[in-house]
C-alpha positions as CSV (number, residue, x, y, z in Angstrom):
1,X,-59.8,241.5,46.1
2,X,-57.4,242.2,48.6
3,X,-57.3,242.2,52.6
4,X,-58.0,245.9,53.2
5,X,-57.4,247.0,56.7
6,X,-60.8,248.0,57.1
7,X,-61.7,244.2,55.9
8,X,-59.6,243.0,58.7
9,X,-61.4,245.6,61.0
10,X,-64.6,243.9,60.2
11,X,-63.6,240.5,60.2
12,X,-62.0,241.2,64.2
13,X,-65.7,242.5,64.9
14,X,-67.1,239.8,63.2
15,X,-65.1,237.3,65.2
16,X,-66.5,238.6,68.5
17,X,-70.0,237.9,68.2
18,X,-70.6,234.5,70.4
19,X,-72.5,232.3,68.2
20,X,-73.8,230.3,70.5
21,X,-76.4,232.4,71.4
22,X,-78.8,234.8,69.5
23,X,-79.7,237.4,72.4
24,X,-76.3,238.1,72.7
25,X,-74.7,241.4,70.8
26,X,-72.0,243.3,71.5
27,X,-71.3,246.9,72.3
28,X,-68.5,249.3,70.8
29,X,-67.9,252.1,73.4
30,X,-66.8,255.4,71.8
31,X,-63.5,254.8,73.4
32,X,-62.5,251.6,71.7
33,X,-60.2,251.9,69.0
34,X,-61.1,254.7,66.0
35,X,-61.0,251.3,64.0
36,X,-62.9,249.2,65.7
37,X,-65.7,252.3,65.6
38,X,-65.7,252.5,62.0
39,X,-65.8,248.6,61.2
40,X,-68.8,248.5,63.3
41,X,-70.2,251.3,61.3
42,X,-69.5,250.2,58.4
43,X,-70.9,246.6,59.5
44,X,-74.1,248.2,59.9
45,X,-73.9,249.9,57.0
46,X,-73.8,246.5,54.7
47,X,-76.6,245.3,57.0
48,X,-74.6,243.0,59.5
49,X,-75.4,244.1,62.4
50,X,-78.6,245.8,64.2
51,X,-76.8,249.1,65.6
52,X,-73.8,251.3,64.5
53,X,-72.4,250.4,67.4
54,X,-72.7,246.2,67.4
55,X,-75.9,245.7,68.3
56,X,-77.3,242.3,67.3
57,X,-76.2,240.6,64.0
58,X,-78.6,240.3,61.7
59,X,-79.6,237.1,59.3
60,X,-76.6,237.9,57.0
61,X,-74.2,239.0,59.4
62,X,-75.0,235.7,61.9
63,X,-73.8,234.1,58.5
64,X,-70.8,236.2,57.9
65,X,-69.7,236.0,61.6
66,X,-69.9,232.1,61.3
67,X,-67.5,232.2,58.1
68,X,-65.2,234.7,60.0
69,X,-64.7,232.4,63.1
70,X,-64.6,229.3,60.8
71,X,-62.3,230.7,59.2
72,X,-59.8,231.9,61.9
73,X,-60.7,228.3,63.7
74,X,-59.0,226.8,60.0
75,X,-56.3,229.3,60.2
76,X,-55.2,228.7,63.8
77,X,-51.8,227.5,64.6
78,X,-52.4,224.2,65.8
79,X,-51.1,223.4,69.5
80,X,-49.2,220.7,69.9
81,X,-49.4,218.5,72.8
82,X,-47.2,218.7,75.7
């Protein structure tokens, strides 16, 4: 398996979900990016998400979210200090 595009679509989606709380979902305006659009689609679509258009994430996506912004947090550039 590669990283698609599309994969990294959904993975940017996935890393905008705030964790920290479970009443808040997100909302992708028809004029955000013709990417961004279909990724959220298409997150709904594997049952991620609540809406085609964000929503809420669901069991599974709440999990695939956290291993998304774990992920990035390993991947990071660490800052070094001043």
């Amino acid at each position: 398996m590669s990283y698609t595009p599309e994969l990294v679509a959904e993975l940017e989606i996935l890393a905008l979900f705030n964790l920290d709380s479970s009443q808040e979902g997100l909302k992708i305006h028809q004029t955000a990016a013709p990417t961004a659009i279909a990724a959220a689609k298409r997150l709904y679509e594997k049952e991620l998400t609540t809406q085609p258009d964000g929503g809420y994430l669901t069991s599974l996506g709440r999990d695939a979210a956290e291993h998304a912004q774990g992920l990035l947090t390993i991947l990071s550039p660490v800052e070094e200090a001043a």
